[in-house]
PAZAPA-4460 file (N, C-alpha, C; in steps of 0.05 Angstrom, whole numbers, plus 32768, in hexadecimal, padded with zeros to 4 digits):
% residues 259
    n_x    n_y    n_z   ca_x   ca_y   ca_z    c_x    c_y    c_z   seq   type   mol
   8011   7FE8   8000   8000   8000   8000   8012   8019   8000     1      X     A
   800F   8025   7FE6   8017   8046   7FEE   8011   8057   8005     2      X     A
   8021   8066   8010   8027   8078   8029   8033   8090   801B     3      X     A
   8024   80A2   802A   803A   80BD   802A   8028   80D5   8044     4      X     A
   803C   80DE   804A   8034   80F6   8068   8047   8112   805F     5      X     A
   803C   8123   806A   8043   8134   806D   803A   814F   8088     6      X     A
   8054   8152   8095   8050   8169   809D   8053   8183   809F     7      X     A
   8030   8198   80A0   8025   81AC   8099   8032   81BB   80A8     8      X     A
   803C   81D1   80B0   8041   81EA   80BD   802A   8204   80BF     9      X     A
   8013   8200   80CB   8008   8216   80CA   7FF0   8219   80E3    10      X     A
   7FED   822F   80E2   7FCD   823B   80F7   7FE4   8236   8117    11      X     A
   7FF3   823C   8114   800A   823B   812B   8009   821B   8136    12      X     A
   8007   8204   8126   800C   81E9   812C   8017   81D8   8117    13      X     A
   8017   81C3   8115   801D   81B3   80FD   800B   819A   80F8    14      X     A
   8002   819E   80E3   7FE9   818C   80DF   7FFA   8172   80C8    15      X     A
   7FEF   815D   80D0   7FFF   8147   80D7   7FE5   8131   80BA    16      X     A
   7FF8   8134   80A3   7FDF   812F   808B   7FEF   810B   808E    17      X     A
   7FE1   80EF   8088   7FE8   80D9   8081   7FD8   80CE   806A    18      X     A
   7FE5   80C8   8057   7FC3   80B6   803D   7FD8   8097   8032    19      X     A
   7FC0   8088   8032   7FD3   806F   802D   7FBB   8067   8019    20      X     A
   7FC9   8058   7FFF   7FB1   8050   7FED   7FC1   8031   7FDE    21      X     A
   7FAC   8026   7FD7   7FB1   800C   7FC3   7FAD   8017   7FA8    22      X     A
   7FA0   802D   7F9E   7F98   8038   7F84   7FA8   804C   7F7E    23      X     A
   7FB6   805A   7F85   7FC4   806F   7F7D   7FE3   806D   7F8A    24      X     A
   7FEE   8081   7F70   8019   8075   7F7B   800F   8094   7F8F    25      X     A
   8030   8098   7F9F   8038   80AC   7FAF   8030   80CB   7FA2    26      X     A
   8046   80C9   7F82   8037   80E6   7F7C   8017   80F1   7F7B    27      X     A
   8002   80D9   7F78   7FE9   80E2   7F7D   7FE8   80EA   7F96    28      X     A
   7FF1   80DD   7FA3   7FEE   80E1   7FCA   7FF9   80FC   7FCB    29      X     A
   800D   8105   7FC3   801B   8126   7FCF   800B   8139   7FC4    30      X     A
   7FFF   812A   7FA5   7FF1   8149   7F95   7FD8   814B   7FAC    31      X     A
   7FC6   8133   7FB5   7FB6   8133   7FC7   7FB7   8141   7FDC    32      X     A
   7FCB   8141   7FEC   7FCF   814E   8000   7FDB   816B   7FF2    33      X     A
   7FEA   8172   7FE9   7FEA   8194   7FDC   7FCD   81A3   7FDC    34      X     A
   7FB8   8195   7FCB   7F94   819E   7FD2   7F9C   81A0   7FEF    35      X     A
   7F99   8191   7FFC   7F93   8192   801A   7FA6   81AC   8029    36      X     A
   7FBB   81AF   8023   7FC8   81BB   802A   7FC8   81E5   8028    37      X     A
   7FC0   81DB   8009   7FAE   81F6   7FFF   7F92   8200   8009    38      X     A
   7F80   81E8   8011   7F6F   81EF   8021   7F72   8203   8044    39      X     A
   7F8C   81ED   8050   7F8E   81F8   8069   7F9B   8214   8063    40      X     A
   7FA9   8218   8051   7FAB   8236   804D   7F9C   8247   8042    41      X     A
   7F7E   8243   8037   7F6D   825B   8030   7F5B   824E   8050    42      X     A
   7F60   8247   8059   7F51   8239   807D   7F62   8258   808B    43      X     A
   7F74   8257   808C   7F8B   8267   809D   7F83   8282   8093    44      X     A
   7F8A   8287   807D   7F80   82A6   806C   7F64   82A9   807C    45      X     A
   7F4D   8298   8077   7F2E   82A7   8075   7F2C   82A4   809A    46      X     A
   7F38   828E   80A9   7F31   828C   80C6   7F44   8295   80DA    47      X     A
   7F58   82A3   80D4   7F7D   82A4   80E7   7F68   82BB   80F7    48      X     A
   7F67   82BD   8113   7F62   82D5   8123   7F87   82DE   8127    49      X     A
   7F8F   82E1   8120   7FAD   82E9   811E   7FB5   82ED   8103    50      X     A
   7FB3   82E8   80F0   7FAF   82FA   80D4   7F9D   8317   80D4    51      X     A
   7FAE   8329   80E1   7F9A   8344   80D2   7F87   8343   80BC    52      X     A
   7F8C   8336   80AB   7F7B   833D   8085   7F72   832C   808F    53      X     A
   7F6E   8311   809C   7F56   82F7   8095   7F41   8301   8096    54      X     A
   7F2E   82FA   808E   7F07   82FA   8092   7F03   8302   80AC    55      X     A
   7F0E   82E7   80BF   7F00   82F1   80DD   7F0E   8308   80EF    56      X     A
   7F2A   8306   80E2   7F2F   831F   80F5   7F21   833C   80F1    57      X     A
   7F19   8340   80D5   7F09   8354   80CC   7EED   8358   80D5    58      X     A
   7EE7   833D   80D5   7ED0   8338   80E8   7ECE   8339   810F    59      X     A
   7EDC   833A   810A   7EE6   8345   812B   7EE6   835C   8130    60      X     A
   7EF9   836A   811B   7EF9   838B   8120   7EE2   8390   8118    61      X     A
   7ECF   8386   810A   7EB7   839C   8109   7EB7   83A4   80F2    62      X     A
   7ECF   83A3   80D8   7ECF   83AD   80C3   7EB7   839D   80AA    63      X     A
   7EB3   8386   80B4   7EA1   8376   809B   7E89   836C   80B6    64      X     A
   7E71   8364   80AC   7E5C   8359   80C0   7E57   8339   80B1    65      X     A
   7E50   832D   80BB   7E49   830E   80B9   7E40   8306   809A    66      X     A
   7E2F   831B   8096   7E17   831D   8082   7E2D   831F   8065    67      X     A
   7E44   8330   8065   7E4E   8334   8055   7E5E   8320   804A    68      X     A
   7E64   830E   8058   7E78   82F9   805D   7E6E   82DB   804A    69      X     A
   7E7E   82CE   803A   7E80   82B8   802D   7E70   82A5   8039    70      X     A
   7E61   828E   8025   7E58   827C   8038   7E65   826F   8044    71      X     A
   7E79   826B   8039   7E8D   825C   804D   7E90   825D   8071    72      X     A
   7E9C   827E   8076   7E91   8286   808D   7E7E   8283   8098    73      X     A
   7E6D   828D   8086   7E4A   828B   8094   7E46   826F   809E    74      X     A
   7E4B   825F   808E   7E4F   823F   8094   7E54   823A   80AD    75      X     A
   7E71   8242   80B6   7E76   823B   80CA   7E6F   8254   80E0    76      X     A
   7E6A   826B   80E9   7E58   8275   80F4   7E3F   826A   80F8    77      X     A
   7E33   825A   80E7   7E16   824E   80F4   7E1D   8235   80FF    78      X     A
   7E37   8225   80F8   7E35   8213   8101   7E3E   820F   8126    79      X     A
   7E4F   822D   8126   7E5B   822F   8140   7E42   8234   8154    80      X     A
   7E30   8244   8151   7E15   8247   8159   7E0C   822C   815F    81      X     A
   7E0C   821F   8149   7DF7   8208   8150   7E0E   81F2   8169    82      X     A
   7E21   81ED   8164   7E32   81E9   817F   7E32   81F3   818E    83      X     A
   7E2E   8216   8199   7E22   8225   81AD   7E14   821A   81BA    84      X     A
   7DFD   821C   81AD   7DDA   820A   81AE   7DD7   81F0   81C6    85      X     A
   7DED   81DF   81B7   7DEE   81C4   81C4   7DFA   81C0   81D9    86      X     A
   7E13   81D7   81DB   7E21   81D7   81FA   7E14   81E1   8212    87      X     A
   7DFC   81EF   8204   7DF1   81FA   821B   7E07   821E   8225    88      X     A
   7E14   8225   8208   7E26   823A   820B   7E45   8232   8217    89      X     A
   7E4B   821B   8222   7E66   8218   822B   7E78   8214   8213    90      X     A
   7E6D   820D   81F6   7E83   8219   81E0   7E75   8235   81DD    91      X     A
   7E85   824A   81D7   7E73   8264   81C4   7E8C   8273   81C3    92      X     A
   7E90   8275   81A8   7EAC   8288   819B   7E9A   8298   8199    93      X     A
   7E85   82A7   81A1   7E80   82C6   819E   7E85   82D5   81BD    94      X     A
   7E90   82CB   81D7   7E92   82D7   81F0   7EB0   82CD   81ED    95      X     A
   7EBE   82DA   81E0   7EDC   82D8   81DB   7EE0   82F5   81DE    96      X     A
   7EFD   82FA   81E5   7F0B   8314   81E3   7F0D   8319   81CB    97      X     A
   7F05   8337   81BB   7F10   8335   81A3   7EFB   8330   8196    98      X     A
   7EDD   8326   8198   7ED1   831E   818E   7ECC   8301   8175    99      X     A
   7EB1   82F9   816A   7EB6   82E0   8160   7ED4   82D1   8153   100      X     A
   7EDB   82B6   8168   7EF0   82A6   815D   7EEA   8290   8155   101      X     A
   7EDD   8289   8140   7EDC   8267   8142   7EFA   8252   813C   102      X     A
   7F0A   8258   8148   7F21   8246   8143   7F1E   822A   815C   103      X     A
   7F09   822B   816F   7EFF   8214   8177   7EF3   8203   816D   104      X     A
   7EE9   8209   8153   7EE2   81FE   813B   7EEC   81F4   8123   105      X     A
   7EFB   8204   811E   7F01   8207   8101   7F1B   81F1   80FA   106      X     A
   7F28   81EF   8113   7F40   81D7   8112   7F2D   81C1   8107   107      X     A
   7F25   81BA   811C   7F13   8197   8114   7EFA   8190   80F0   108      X     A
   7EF7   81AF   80EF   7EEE   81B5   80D7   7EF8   81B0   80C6   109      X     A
   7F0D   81BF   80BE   7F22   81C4   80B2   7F2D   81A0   80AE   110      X     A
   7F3A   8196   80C0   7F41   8174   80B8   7F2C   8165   80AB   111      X     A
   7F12   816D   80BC   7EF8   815F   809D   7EFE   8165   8086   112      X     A
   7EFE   817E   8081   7EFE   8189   8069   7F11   817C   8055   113      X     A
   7F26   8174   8063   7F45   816B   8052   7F3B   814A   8050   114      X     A
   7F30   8144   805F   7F2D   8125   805E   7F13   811D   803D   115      X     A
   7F00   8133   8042   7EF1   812E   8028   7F00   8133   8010   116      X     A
   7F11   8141   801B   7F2D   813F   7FF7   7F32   812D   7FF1   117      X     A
   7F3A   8114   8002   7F42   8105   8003   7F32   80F5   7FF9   118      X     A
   7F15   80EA   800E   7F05   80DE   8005   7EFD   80E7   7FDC   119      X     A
   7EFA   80F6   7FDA   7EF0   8106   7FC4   7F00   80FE   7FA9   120      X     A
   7F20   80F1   7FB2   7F33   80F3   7FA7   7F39   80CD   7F9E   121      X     A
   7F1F   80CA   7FAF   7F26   80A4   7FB0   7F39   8097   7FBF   122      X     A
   7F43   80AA   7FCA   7F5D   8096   7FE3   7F4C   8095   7FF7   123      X     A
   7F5F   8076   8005   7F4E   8065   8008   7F4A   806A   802F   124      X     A
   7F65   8077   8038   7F70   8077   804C   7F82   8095   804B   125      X     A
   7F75   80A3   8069   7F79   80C2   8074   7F7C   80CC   8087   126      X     A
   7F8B   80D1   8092   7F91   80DA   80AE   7F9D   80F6   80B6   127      X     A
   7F89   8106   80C8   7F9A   811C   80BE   7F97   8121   80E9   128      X     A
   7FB0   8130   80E7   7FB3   813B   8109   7FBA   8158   8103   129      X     A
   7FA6   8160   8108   7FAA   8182   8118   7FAB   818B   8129   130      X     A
   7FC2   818C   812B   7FCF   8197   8151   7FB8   818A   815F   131      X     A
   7FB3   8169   8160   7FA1   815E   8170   7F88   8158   816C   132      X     A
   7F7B   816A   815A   7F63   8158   8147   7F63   8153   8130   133      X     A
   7F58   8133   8138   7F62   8120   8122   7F3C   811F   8110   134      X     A
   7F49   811D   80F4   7F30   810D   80E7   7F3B   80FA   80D3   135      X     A
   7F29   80E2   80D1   7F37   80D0   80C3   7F1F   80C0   80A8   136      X     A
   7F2F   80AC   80A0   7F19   80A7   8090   7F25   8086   8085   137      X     A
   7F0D   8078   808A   7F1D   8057   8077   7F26   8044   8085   138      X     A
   7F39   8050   8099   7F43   803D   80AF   7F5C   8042   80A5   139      X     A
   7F76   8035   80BA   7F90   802E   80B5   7F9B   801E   80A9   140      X     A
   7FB2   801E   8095   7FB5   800E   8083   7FD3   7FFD   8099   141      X     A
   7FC5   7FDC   8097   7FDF   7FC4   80A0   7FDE   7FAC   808F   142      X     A
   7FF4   7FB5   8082   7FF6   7FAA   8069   7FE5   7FB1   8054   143      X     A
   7FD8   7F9F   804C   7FCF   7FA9   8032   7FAD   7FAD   803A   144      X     A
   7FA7   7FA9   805A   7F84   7FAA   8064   7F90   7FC0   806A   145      X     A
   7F6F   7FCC   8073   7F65   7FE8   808B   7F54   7FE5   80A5   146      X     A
   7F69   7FE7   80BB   7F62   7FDF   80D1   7F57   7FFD   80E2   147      X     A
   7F40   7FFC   80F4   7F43   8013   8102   7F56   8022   810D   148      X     A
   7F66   8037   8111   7F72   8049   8120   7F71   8047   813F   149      X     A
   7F84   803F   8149   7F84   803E   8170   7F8A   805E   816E   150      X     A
   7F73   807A   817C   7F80   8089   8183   7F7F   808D   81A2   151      X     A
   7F99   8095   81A9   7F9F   8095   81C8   7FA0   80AD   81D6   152      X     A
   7F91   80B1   81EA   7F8D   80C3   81F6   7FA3   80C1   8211   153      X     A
   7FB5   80D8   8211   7FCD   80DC   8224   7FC1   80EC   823F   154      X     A
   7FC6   80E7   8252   7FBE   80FE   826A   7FCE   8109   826C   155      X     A
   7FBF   8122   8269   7FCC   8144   826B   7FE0   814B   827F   156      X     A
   7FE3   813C   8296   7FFA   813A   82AD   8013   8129   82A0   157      X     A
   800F   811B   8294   8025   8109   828B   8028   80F9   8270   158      X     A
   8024   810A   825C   8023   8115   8248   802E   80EA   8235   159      X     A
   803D   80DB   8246   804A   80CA   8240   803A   80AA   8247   160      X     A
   8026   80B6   8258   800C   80A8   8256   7FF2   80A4   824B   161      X     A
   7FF0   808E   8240   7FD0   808C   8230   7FC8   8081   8243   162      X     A
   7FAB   8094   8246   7F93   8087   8256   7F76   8084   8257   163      X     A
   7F75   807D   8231   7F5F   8075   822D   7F69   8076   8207   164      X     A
   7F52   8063   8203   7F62   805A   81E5   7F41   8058   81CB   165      X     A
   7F40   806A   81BD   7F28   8061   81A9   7F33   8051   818E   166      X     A
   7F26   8046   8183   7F29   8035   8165   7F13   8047   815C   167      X     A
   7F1B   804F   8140   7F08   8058   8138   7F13   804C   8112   168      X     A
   7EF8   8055   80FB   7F07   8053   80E6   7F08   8068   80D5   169      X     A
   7EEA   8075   80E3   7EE4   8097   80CB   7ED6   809F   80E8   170      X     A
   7EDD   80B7   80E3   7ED9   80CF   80F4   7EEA   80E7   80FB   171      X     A
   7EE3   80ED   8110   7EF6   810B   8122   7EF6   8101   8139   172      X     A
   7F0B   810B   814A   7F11   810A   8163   7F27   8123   8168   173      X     A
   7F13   8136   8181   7F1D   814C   8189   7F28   814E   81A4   174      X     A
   7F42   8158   81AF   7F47   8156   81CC   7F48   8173   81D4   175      X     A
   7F42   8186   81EA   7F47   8191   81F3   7F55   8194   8214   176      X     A
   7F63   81A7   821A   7F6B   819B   8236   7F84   81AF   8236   177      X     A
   7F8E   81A6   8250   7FA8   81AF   825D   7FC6   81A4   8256   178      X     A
   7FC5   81A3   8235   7FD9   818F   8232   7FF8   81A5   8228   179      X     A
   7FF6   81AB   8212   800D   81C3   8209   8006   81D7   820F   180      X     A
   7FF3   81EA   8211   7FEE   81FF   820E   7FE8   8204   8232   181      X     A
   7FE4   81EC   823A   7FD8   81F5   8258   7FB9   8201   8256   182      X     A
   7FB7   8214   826E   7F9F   820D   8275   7F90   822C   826B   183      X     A
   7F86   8224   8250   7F8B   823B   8243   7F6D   8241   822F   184      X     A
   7F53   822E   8242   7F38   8236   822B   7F27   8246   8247   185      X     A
   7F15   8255   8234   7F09   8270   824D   7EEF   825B   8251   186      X     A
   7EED   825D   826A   7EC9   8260   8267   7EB9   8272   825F   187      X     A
   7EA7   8273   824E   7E98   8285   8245   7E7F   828D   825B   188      X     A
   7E79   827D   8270   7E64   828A   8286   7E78   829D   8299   189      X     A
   7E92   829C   829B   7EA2   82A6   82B5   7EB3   82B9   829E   190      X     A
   7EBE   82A6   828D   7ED6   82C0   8288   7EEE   82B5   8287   191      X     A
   7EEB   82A6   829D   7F0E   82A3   82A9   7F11   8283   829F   192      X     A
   7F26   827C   82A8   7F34   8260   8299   7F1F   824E   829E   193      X     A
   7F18   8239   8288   7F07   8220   828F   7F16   820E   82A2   194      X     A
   7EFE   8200   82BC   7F0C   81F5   82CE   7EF9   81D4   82CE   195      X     A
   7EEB   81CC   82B8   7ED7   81B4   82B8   7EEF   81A2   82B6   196      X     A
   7EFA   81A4   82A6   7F15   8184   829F   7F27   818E   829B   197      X     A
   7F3A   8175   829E   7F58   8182   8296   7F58   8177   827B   198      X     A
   7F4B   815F   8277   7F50   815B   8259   7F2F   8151   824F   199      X     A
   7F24   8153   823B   7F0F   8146   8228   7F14   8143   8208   200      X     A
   7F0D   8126   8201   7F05   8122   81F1   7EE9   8115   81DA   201      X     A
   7EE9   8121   81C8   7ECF   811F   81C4   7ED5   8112   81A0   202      X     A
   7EC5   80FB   819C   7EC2   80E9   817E   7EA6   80F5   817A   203      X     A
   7EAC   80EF   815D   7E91   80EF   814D   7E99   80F3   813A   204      X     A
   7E82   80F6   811E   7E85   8101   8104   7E89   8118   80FC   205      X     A
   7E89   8127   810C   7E90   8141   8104   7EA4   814E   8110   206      X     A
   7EBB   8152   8102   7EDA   815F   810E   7ED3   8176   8119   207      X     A
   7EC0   818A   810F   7EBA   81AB   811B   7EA8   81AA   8135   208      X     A
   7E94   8197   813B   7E80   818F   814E   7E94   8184   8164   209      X     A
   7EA0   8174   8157   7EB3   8166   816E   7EC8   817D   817E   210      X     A
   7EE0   8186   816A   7EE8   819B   8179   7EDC   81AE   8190   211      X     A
   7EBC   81B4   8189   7EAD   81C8   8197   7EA9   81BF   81AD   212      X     A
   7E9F   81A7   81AB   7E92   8199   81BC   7EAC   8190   81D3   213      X     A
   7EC5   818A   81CC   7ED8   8182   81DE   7EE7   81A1   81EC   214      X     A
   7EDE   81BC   81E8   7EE7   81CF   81F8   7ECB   81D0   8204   215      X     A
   7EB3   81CA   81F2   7E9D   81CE   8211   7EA1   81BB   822F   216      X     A
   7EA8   81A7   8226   7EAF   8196   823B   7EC7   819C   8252   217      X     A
   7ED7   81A7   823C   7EF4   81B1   8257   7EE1   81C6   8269   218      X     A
   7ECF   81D3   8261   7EBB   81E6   8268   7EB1   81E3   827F   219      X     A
   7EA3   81CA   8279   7E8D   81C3   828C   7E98   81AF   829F   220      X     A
   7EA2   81A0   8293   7EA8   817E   82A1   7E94   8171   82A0   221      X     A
   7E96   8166   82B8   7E81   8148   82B7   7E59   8153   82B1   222      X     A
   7E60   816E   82C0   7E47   8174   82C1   7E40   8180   82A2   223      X     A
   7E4E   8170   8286   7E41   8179   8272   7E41   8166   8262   224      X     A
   7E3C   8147   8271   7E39   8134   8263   7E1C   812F   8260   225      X     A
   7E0C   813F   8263   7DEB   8140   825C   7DEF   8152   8236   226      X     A
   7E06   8160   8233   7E05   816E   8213   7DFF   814E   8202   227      X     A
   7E0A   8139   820D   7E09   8124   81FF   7DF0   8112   81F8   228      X     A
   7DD7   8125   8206   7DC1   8119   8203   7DAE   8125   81EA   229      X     A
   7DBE   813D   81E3   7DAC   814D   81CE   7DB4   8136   81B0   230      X     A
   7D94   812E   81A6   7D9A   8120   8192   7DA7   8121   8181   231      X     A
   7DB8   813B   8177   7DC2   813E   8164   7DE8   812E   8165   232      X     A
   7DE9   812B   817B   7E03   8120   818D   7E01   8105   818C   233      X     A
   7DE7   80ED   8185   7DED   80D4   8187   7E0B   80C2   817B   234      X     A
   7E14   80D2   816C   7E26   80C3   815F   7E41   80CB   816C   235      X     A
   7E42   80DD   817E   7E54   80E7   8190   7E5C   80E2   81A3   236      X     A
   7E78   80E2   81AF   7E77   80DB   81D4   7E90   80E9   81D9   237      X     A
   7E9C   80E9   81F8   7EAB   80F8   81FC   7EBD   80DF   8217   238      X     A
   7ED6   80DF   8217   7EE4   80E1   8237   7EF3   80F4   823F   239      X     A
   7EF4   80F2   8253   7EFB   810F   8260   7F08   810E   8282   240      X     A
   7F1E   811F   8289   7F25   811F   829D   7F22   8136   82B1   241      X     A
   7F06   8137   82C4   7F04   814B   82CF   7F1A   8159   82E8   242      X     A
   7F11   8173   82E2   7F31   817F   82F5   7F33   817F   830C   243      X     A
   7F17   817E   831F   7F17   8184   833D   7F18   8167   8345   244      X     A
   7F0D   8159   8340   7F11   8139   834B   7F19   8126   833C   245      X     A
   7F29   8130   8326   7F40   811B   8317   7F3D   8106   8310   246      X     A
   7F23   80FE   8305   7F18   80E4   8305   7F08   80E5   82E4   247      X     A
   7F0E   80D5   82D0   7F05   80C9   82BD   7EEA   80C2   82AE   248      X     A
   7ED5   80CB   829B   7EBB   80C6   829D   7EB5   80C7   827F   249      X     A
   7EA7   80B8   826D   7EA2   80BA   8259   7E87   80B4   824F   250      X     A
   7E81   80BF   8245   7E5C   80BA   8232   7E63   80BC   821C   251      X     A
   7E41   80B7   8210   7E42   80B8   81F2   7E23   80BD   81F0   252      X     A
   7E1E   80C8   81D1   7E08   80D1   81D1   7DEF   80B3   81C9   253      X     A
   7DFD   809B   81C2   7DEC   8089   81C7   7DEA   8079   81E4   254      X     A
   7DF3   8084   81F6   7DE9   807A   820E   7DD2   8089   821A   255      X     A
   7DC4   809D   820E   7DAE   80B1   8211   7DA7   80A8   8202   256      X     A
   7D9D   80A0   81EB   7D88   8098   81DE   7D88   8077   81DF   257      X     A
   7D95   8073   81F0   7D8D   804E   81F7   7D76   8048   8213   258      X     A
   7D6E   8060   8220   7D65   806F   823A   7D4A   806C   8232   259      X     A
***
């Protein structure tokens, strides 16, 4: 099976592209990932809150209003809303300093986005890591099969420990937490640093939902494993390590609709 990876430099991380195929040689695989690559840079241009000229920083200052703005944006502006919606407000890039950020979003988005290139492209097998959310597609290639993906979840204290492990073959998986950056997402009811978990992660089909949904959680903690009951979440779940009593807990949105 053909392989080829490459790593991205951009949105201040390195996004971490893998495609492995039985139908196509290597040069298909790099032109593949170049699309992908070209995407995360008109991603960076239209979404960088640290790009002066991007879309949203303009949209921050006040210089352009929503209405004016590409569907693209609009896109993901309604979609950040409707993640609002479901957290019950513990995601919401509009009670940011600076006004609307969706870069709680737009990472996990953004890796969908590259993976339907892929898909789109007929390869068969996709893996992409962005500074920690992953979306994938096909399964892992051993030998010449496609086996699910073990992804391992490290605790945030000891970075050299996995302590909890998903298989998956297509989807997203988003972590938020106290890991490089420290302790560094706001709560949007207080203001001040989120104190629900030190780490959450959250699966499902959707890389942008997931991301959202795993800073609502550092948010809330345990007490926001009821977001997992809103139907739109069945195909979703989360684990997570809360911060005040250091203890482990995971749902999913089909254990609410098995009730």
């Amino acid at each position: 099976m053909n392989r080829c990876s490459r790593e991205i430099d951009i949105w201040g991380t390195v996004i971490v592209v893998e495609l492995c195929s039985n139908k196509f040689d290597i040069e298909y695989l790099h032109d593949a990932i170049d699309q992908a690559e070209e995407l995360f840079i008109h991603i960076d241009e239209t979404f960088s809150t640290w790009k002066p000229d991007s879309v949203i920083s303009r949209l921050r200052r006040g210089e352009i209003d929503i209405e004016s703005c590409s569907d693209e944006v609009k896109s993901v502006w309604n979609a950040c809303g409707v993640a609002r919606e479901i957290s019950g407000g513990a995601f919401d890039p509009w009670i940011v300093e600076g006004g609307f950020d969706p870069s709680g979003y737009v990472k996990g988005w953004a890796a969908d986005r590259a993976c339907d290139i892929f898909v789109g492209l007929g390869i068969e097998s996709c893996l992409i890591n962005a500074g920690g959310d992953l979306a994938m597609r096909g399964g892992r290639a051993e030998g010449e099969e496609l086996v699910p993906w073990e992804i391992s979840i490290r605790n945030p204290e000891n970075v050299g420990e996995i302590v909890h492990s998903l298989f998956m073959r297509d989807g997203a998986v988003a972590t938020s937490g106290t890991y490089e950056k420290g302790a560094h997402i706001r709560d949007p009811f207080t203001g001040l640093i989120a104190l629900g978990a030190t780490s959450a992660t959250v699966w499902g089909p959707d890389g942008g939902m997931a991301d959202a949904l795993a800073t609502a959680i550092v948010v809330t903690g345990k007490d926001g494993a009821g977001i997992f009951a809103h139907p739109a979440l069945r195909e979703y779940g989360t684990w997570a390590i809360d911060r005040h009593e250091d203890f482990s807990w995971s749902v999913t949105g089909a254990d609410f609709s098995e009730e």
